[in-house]
C-alpha positions, 0 to 999 in steps of 0.5 A, spaced: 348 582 500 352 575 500 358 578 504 354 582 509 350 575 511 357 571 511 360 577 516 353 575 521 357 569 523 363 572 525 364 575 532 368 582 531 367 588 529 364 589 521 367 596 517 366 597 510 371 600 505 366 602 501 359 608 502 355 604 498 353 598 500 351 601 508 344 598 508 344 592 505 350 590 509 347 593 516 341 588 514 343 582 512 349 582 517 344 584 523 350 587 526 352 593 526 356 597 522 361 602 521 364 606 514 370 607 514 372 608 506 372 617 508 378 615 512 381 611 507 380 616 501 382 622 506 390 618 505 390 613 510 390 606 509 387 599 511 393 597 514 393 604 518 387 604 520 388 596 523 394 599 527 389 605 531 383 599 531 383 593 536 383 587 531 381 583 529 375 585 525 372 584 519 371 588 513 367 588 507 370 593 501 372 592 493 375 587 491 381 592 487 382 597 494 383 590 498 388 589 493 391 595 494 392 593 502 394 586 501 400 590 498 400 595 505 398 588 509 403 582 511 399 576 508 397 573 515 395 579 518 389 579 512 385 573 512 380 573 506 373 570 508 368 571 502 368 573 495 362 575 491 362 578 484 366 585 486 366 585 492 371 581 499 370 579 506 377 579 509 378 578 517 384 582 520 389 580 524 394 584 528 
């Protein structure tokens, strides 16, 4: 929920890196949202996703798999905008 209510004050495109957290995420964020962890566990990547995606948008997920994409992602093109417990917000810039 804290993520969710942070990602409310930015304009871009909310995502989620993770199937869990859909409902809360729509609500608190009051935006709307699009789950793109299916991608991801099919093989492809954050930064592969950024590149067929107008950026920036923003992108709440685990903490472990943006971590995982921090290695894939170039330091400023990956902008980290809250953390809650397991959870991170991160902008992407391309």
């Amino acid at each position: 929920a804290y993520t969710a209510k942070i990602a409310s004050n930015y304009s871009e495109p909310l995502y989620l890196n993770t199937d869990s957290l859909l409902p809360s995420a729509v609500f608190y964020s009051e935006k709307s949202v699009e789950t793109i962890a299916s991608k991801v566990y099919k093989g492809e990547s954050l930064k592969d996703f950024a590149l067929s995606s107008s950026a920036p948008f923003i992108v709440i997920g685990e903490k472990w798999k943006i971590d995982i994409e921090k290695k894939r992602i170039q330091e400023q093109e990956l902008e980290l905008l809250a953390e809650k417990n397991e959870y991170q917000l991160v902008r992407i810039n391309k």
